[in-house]
N, C-alpha and C positions, 0 to 999 in steps of 0.2 A: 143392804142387799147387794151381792154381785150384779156387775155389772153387766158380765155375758148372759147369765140366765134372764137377768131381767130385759136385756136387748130381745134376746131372742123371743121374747113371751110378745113386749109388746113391737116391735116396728114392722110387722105387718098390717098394722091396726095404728100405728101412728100414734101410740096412746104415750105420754110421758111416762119414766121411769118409777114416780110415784108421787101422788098428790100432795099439794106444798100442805097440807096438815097435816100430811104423817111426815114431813123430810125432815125434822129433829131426830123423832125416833129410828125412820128408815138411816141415817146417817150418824146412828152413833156410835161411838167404836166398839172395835171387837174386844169383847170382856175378855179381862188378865186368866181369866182361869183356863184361857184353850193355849193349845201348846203351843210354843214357839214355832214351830212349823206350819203350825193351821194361820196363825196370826202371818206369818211370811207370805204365804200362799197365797192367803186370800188378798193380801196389799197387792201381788205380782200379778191376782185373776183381773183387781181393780183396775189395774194401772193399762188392759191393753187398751189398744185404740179402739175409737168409736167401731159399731156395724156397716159394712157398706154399704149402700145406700139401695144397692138392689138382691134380690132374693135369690141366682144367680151366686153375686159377692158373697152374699152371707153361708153358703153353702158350701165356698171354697174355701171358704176365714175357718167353719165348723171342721170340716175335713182336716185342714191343717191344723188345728187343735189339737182334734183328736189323735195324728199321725204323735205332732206334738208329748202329747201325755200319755197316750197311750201302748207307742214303741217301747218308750222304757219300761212299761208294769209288763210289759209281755218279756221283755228280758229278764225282770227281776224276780217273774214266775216262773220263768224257763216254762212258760205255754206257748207254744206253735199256732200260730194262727191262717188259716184258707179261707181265698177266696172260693165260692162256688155259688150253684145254684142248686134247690130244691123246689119242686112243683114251678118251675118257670120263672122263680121268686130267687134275687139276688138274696146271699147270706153271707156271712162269715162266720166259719167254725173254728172254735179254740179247743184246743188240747191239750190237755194236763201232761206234764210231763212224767205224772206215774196215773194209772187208771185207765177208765175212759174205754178203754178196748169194748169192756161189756159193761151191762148196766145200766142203773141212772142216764137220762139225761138233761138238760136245760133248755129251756123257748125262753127267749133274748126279746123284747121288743124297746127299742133304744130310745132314750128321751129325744129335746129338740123341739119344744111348742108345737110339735108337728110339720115343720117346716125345714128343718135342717136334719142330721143325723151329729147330735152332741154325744153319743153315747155307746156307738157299737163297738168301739172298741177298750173305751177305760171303765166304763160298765161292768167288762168280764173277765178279764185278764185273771184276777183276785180269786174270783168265784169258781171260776175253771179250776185254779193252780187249789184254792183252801177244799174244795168238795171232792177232786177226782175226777169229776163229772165232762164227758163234753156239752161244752155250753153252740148251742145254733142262735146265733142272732140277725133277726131277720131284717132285711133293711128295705121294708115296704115302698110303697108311694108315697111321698110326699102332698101334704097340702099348700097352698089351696088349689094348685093344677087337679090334686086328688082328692077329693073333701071324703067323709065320712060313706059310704061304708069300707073303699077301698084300702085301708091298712088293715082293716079286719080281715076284709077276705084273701090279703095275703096272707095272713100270719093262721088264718084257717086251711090255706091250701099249704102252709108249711106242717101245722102240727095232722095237721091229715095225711102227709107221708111219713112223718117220723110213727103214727101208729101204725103203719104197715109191719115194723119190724120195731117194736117197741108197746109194753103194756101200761095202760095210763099212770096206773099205780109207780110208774116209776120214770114220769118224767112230770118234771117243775116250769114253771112259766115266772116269768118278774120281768119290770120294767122298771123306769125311773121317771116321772115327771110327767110329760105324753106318754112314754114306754108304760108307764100305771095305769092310767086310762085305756089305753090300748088294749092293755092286760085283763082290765076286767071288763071290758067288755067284751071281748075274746070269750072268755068264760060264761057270760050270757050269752052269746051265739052258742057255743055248744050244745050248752044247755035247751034251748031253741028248737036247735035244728038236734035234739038228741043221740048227740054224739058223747064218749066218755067224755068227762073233764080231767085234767091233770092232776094229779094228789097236792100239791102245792103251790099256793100262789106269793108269789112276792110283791108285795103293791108298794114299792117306794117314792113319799111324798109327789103323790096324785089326788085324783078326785074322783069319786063313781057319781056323784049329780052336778050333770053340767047346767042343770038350772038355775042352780045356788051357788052364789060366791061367799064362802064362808067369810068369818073377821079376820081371819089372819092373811086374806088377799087385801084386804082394806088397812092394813095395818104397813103391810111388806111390798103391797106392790098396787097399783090401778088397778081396784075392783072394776072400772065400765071395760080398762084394755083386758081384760081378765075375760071379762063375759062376750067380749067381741072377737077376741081369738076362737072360744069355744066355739061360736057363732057360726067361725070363718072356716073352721077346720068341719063343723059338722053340714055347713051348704046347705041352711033352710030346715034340716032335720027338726021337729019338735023336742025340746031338747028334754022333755021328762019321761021320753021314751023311754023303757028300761033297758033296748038294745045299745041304748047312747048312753045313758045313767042306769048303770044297773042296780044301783043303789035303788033306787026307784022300784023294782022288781024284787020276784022270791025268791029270799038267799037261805033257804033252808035247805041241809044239803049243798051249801056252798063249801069247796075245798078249802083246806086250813091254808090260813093267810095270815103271814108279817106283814105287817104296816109301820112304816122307818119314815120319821121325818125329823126336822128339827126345830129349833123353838123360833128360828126366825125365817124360819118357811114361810112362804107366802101360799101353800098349799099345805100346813100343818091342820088348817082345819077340817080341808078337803080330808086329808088320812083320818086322820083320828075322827069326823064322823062315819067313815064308811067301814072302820073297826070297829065302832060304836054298833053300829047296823049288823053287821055279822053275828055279832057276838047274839045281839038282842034275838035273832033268827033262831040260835044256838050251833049254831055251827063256831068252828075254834077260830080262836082269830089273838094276835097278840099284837101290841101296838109298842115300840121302841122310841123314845125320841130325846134327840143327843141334845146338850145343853150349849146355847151361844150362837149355835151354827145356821148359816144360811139353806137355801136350795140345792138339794141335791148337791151338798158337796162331795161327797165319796166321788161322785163323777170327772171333780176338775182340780178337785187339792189332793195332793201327798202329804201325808200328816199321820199320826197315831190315831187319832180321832178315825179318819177313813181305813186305818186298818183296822179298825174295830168295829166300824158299818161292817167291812165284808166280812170280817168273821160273825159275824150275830146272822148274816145272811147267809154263810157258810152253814154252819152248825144248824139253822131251820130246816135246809134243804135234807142235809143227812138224817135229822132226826126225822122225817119224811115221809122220805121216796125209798120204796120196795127195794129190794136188790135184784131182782128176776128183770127181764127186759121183756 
């Protein structure tokens, strides 16, 4: 398992990177079959230096990351990206260098355990540039200054003005990791407070029941630092609320949803049972999951592998979302 995702899950919670029964398998090499580039990537994600020690640090190390990885995919998409605000709520919007004027659009909710922002910018670049789409990616509160419901009801007052001048049918939501989480719970507040939902959702390698630590967090990473992050980001909430775990609640009628994870995800279980759920519901739901690969790598490696997360993410969105706004 990387190193940075896995810092950032557990050292707010002070949880070890992973229990010494699983440190054979969490530390065995990355199998020959992934590209020469993903196998680079991933040594160079390994090799940076420890988290710093405060939350503060970690959000500055996150930022520069992301400047990091994610400057160049906006150059090599030729998407433009702005700062701005929407609903009071800080965002960044990317723009395709063909499209985007009308149409489709995208809700961004970036990974980061809930605690940094790992993800607003190497998240979208890809998706912007492969869809046409402008993608809004909303850069919420942070936990645990902000616990649980506060990232919802920012990413509520954002897609609440993107329908002012936009018809549900034709705008998409996706996240990665917390950005998943975030994601579908988003989707049960709508529903809730009966507002449209989005025609599609992207749930990449997340979790909709924070009750349950599936086998592949026991596997990949500290089940207890797993359940004590949830814990930490939801502030006492009872966690089998379905506002918190929407898995938990009725997904009939739940908007068609990709679930992307990979086989050494430490939330491969989280996806694939919350696809599992959908489906059972009957509502559409497709479940993708790449071979070899860690967490949420399309986020932090340049590889073939991650240009083929975002295309499979690409191609969901358009096969989709309406063309009318």
């Amino acid at each position: 398992m990387t190193r940075y995702f896995l810092a950032l899950l557990a050292a707010s919670v002070l949880a070890p990177a992973a229990p010494a029964a699983c440190a054979q398998l969490v530390n065995a090499p990355w199998p020959t079959s992934l590209s020469v580039a993903a196998r680079e990537g991933l040594a160079a994600n390994d090799a940076r230096p420890p988290e710093p020690a405060t939350i503060a640090g970690r959000r500055e190390r996150a930022e520069a990351i992301q400047q990091e990885i994610g400057v160049p995919r906006l150059a090599r998409y030729g998407v433009t990206m702005k700062e701005d605000v929407i609903a009071g709520v800080p965002v960044r919007i990317f723009l395709p260098a063909r499209g985007a004027a009308k149409g489709p659009i995208l809700l961004n909710l970036h990974g980061g355990g809930f605690l940094v922002d790992a993800g607003s910018i190497s998240e979208n670049a890809a998706v912007a540039a492969l869809t046409g789409y402008r993608v809004v990616a909303v850069r919420y509160r942070l936990a645990p200054e902000n616990p649980f419901p506060a990232g919802v009801d920012d990413a509520v007052a954002v897609y609440r003005a993107l329908l002012q001048d936009h018809n549900p049918k034709a705008i998409g939501l996706y996240g990665t990791s917390a950005g998943a989480i975030l994601s579908a719970e988003l989707v049960a507040r709508l529903r809730a407070d009966k507002l449209p939902q989005p025609a599609a959702l992207g749930f990449f390698s997340g979790a909709a029941d924070l009750s349950a630590v599936g086998d592949s967090a026991a596997l990949f990473a500290d089940a207890s630092g797993v359940d004590a992050l949830a814990r930490l980001y939801t502030g006492g909430r009872v966690l089998d609320d379905p506002l918190v775990s929407p898995q938990r609640g009725d997904l009939i009628g739940w908007p068609a949803t990709l679930c992307l994870a990979s086989t050494r995800d430490f939330l491969l279980s989280g996806t694939a049972d919350f696809c599992r759920t959908i489906d059972a519901a009957g509502s559409p739901a497709k479940l993708v999951v790449f071979d070899g690969l860690p967490h949420a790598f399309w986020a932090y490696i340049d590889a073939p592998e991650t240009d083929a997360a975002f295309a499979v993410m690409a191609r969901f969105f358009v096969a989709h979302l309406g063309e009318g706004e």
